[in-house]
C-alpha positions in Angstrom: -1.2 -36.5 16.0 1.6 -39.1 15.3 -1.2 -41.7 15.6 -2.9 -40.1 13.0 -0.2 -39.7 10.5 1.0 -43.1 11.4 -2.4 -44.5 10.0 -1.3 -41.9 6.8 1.8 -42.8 6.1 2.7 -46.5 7.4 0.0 -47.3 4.3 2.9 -46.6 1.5 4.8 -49.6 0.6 8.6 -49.7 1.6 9.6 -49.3 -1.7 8.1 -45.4 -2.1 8.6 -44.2 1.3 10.9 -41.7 0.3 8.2 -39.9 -2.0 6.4 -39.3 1.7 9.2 -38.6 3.3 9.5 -34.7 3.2 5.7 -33.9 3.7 6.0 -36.8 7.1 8.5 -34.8 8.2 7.0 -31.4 7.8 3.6 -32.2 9.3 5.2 -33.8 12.5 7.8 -30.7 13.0 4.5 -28.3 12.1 5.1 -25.5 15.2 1.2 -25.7 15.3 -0.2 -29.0 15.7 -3.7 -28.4 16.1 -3.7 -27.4 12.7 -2.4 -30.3 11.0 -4.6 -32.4 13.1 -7.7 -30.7 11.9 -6.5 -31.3 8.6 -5.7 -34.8 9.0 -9.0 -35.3 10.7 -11.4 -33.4 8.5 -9.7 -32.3 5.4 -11.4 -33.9 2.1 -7.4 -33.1 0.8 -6.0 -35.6 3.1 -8.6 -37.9 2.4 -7.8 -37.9 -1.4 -4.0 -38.6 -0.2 -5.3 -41.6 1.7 -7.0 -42.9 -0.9 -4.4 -42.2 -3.6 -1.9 -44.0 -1.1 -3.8 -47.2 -1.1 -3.3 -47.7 -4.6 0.1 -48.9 -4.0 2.2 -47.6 -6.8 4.3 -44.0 -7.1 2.0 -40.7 -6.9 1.5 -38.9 -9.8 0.3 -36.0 -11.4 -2.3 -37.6 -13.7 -3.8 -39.3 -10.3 -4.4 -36.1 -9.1 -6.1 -34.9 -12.8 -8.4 -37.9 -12.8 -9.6 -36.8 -9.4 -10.1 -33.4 -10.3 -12.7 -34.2 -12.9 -15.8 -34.5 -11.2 -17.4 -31.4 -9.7 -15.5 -28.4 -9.3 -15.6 -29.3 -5.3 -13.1 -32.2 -6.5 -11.0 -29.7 -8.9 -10.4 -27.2 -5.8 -9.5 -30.2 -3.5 -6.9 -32.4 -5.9 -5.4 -28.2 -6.6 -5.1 -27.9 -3.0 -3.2 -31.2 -2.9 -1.5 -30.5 -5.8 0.0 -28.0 -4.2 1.2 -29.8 -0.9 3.0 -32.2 -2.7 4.9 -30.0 -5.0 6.6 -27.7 -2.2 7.2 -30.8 -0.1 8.8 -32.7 -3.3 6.3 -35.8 -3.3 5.7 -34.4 -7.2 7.7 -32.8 -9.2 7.1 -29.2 -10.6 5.8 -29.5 -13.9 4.5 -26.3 -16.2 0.6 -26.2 -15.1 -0.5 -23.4 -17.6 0.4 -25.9 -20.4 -1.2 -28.8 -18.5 -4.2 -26.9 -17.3 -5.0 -25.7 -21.0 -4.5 -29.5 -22.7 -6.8 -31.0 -20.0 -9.2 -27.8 -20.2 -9.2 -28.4 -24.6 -9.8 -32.1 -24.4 -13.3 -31.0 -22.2 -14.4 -29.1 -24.8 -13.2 -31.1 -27.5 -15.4 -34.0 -25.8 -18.4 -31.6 -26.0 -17.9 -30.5 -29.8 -16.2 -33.3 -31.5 -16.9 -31.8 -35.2 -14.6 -29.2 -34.3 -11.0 -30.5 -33.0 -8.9 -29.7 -35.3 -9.6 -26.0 -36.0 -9.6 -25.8 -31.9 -6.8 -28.0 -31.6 -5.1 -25.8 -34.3 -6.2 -22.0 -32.4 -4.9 -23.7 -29.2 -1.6 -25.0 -30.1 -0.2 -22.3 -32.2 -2.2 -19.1 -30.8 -3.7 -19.6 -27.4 -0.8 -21.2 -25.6 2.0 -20.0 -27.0 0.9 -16.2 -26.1 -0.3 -17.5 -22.4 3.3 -18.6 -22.1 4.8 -15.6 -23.8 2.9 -13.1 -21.3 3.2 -15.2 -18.4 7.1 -15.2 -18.8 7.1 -11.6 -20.3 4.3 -9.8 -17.7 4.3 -12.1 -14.3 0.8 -12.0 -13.0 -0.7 -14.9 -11.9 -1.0 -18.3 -13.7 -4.7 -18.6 -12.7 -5.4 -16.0 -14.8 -3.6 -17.0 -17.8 -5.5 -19.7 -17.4 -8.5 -18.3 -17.5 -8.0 -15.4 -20.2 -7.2 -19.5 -22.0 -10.3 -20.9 -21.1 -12.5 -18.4 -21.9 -11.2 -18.0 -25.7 -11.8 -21.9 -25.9 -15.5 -21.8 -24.9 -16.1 -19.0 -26.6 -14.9 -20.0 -30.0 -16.2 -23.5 -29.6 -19.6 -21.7 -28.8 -19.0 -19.8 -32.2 -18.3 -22.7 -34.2 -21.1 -24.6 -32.9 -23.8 -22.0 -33.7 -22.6 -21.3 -37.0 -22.5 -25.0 -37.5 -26.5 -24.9 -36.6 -26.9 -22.5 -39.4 -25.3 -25.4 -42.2 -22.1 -22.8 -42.0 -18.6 -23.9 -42.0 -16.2 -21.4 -40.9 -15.1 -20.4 -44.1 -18.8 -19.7 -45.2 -19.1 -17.6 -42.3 -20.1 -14.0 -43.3 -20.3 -10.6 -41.3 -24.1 -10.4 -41.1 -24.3 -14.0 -38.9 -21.1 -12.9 -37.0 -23.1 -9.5 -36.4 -26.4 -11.6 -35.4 -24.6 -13.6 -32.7 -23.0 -11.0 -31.4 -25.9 -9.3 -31.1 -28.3 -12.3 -29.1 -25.8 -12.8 -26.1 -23.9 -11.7 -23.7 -20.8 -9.1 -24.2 -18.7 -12.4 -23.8 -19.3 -13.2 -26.9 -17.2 -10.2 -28.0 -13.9 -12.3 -26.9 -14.3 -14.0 -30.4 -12.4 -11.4 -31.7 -9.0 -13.5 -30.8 -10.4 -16.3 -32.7 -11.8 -14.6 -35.9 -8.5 -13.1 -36.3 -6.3 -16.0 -35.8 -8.7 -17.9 -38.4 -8.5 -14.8 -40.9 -4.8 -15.3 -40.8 -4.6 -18.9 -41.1 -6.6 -18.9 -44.4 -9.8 -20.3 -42.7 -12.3 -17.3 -42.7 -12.6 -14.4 -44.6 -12.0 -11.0 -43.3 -14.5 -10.9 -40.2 -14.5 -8.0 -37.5 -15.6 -8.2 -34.7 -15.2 -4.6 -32.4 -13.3 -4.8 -29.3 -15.5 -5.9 -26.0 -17.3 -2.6 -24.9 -15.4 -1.0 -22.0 -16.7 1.6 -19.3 -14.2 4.3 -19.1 -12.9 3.6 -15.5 -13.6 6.6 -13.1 -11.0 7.3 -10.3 -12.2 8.6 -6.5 -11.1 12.2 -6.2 -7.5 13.0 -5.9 -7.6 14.1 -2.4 -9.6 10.8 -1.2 -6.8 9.1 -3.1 -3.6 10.7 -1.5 -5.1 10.3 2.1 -5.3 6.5 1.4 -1.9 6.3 0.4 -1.0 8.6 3.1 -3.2 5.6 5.5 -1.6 2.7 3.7 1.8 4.1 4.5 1.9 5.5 8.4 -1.7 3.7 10.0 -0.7 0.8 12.1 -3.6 0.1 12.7 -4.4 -1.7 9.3 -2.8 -5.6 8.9 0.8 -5.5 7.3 -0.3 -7.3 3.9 -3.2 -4.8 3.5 -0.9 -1.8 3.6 1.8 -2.6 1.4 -0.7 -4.0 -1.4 -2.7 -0.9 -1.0 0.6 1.4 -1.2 1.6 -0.5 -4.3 -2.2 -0.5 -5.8 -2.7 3.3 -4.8 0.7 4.8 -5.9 1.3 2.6 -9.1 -2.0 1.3 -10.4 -0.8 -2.5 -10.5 -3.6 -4.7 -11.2 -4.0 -7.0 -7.9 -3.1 -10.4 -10.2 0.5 -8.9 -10.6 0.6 -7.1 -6.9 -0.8 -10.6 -5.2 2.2 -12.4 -7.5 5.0 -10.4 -6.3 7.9 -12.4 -5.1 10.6 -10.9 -2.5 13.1 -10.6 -5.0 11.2 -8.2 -6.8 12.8 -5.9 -3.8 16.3 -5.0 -3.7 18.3 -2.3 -2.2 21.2 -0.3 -3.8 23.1 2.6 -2.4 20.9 2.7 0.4 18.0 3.1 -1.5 14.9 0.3 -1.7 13.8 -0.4 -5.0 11.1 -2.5 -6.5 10.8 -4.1 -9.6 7.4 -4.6 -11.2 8.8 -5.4 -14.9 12.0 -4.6 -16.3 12.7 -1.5 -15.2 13.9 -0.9 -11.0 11.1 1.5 -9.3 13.2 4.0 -6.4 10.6 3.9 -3.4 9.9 6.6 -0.8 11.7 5.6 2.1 8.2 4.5 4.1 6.8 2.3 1.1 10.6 0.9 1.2 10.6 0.4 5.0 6.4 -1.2 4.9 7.8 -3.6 2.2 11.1 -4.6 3.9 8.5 -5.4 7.3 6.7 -7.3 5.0 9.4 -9.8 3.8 10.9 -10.0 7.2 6.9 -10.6 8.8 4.8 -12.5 6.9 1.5 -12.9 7.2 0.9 -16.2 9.0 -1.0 -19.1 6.5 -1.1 -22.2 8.8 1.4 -24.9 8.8 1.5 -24.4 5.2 3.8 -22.0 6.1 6.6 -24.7 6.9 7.7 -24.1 3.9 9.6 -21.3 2.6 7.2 -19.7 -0.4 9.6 -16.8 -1.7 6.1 -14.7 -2.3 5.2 -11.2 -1.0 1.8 -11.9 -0.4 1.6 -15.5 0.2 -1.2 -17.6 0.2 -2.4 -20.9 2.4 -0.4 -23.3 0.2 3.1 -23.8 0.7 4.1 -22.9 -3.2 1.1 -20.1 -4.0 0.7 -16.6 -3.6 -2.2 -15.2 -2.4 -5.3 -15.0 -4.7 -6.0 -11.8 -6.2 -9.5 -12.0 -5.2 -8.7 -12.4 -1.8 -6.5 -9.7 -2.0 -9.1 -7.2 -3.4 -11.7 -8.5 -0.7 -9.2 -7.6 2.1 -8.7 -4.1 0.5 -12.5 -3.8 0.2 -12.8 -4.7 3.8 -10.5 -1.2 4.7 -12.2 0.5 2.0 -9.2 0.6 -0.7 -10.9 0.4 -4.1 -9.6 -1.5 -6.3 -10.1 0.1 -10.0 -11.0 3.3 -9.4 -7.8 3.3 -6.7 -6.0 2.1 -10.1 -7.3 5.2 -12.7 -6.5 7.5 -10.3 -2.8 6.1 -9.8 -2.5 5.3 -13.0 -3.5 8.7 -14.6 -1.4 10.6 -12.1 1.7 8.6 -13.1 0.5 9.0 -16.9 1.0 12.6 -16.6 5.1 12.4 -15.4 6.6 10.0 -17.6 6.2 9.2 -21.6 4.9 6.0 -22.7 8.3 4.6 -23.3 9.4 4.4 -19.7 5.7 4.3 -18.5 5.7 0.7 -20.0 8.7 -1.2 -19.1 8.1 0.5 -15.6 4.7 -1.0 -15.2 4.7 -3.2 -17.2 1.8 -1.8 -19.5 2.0 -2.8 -23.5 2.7 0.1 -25.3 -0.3 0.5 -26.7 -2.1 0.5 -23.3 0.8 3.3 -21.9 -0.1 5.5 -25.1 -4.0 5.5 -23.9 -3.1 5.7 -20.3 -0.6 8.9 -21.7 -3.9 10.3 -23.7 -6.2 9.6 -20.8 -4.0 11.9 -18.6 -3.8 14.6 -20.8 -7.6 14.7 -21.0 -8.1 14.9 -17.4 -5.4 17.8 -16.9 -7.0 20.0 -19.8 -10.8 19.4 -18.1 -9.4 19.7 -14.9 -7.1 23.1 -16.2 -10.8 24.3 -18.0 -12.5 23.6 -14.8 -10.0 26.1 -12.7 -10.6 28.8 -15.6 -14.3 28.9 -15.6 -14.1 29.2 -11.8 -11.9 31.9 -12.0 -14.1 33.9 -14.4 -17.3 32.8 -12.5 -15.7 34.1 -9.5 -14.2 37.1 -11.0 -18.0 38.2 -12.4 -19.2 37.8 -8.9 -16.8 40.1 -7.3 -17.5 42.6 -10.2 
């Protein structure tokens, strides 16, 4: 192995060796050898850091976005080694929802050129600042702040250009063609909503509406199925570490997997003997198993490879040294030991719903206030069809026995 990162490393010119030094340092001291050596060996990652080495000058973060920009293959690599070279302080941290979002805006610019300025305009006083806000406000991953960004983009660049088609500028734009188009695609196209609005209020459409995006109403597995999971989650051994304290926190508080998979170990804390956790503002009291699961958790972390050299402060960490785990590979694990997902998260949710008022429901769980008042409304429903169900079973049963 030392041969190999020899031929790495002895590449960098004297005068930048201590950008390498860190990441030379934690590869050779790696408790698991083999695995760095398959990396160096066969990893397209390290490849891109050999080639970016040869060019002689200080690493940088636009390197690594001009060698993202080819297939997606070449995104996932250059994020990969991204993320290497942050935690072992070859780059510097730098805010990657706002860089992610410019880089994803000048794409789309690029494909519809008669429309930068109102998407320059949605983006930099709509789209990014309320990415930011929620990200800082509501945790959750950045990935997905990213995406909820990307997807208003292409959607109201998708808009623009088929209204364009039609000799429309926005302003011309009337209900009957934004009806039309919602009408010949896909329920996506319902996501327009953010931009119609934000164009409405900025004095460059008229008053458009656009219904929210069709939602089925979630159905939860049956109460009893759902307690004898959390019961599982909480006293089988049997099930890996990670899967039973993400389905514990899934099954008794209805988190959606992008905030359980971001959850860092501070978010646990212990006071007067009691563990408590902390999914927004307000400090959860755990039962003294789902506080004992966690704590094993913190103390045993699942093992991610040598990018676990470094120290990732995560619950759930992922196979980079400065990522959580992905919320999709979080739900697939669930999956695999039969934990649904969102029908795990009505049931919790609901059964939570009925305890508490939306004001502490909320800043407990970090739901907007509108979505605790429908959650609140949602369990209220279920109790009076579930206390009109036990009636007409009485009287059925009653008129049997008569």
């Amino acid at each position: 192995m030392e041969d190999r990162l020899a031929a790495l490393f002895d590449a960098v010119p004297e005068s930048h060796t201590s950008q390498y030094a860190h990441i030379r340092v934690a590869l050779a001291d790696c408790p698991e050898p083999g695995t760095v050596l398959n990396w160096l060996c066969n990893s397209r990652s390290a490849d891109l850091l050999a080639g970016l080495i040869t060019v002689g000058r200080p690493l940088t973060h636009a390197d690594l976005d001009a060698a993202s920009d080819g297939s997606r293959s070449d995104a996932m690599t250059a994020d990969y080694l991204r993320g290497l070279l942050v935690a072992y302080q070859v780059l510097p941290e730098r805010d990657e929802l706002s860089a992610r979002v410019s880089r994803h805006l000048d794409r789309v610019i690029t494909r519809h050129p008669p429309h930068a300025v109102l998407l320059r305009s949605y983006v930099r006083w709509s789209l990014l600042p309320r990415a930011r806000r929620h990200q800082r406000l509501r945790g959750g991953g950045v990935k997905n702040r990213i995406r909820w960004a990307y997807a208003r983009m292409n959607i109201a660049a998708d808009f623009l250009t088929a209204m364009a088609a039609h000799g429309l500028s926005l302003g011309e734009v009337t209900q009957h063609q934004v009806d039309a188009w919602l009408a010949g695609g896909p329920g996506t196209r319902y996501e327009v909503r953010d931009f119609v609005v934000w164009a409405h209020r900025r004095h460059h459409a008229c008053a458009l509406e656009v219904p929210h995006r069709p939602k089925a109403d979630p159905a939860g597995p049956a109460e009893d199925s759902h307690w004898d999971l959390l019961h599982q989650c909480l006293t089988d051994t049997e099930l890996p570490l990670d899967v039973r304290a993400a389905g514990a926190i899934l099954l008794l508080f209805g988190q959606h997997l992008t905030r359980i998979a971001a959850l860092t170990t501070t978010a646990l804390s212990t006071a007067d003997g009691t563990k408590f956790l902390t999914l927004d503002r307000i400090p959860i009291p755990l039962p003294a198993s789902l506080g004992q699961l966690l704590t094993n958790l913190v103390e045993h972390p699942a093992p991610t490879g040598w990018a676990a050299n470094s120290p990732s402060g995560w619950l759930f960490p992922g196979h980079l040294p400065s990522a959580h785990l992905s919320s999709v590979v979080l739900g697939r694990r669930l999956a695999a030991h039969h934990i649904p997902n969102r029908p795990a998260r009505t049931t919790a949710l609901v059964a939570v719903a009925q305890e508490l008022p939306p004001a502490i429901l909320g800043p407990m769980l970090g739901l907007h206030p509108i979505t605790a008042s429908q959650w609140r409304r949602r369990a209220g429903t279920d109790w009076t069809a579930y206390l009109a169900a036990r009636v007409n079973g009485s009287r059925r049963n009653t008129a049997r026995s008569e």
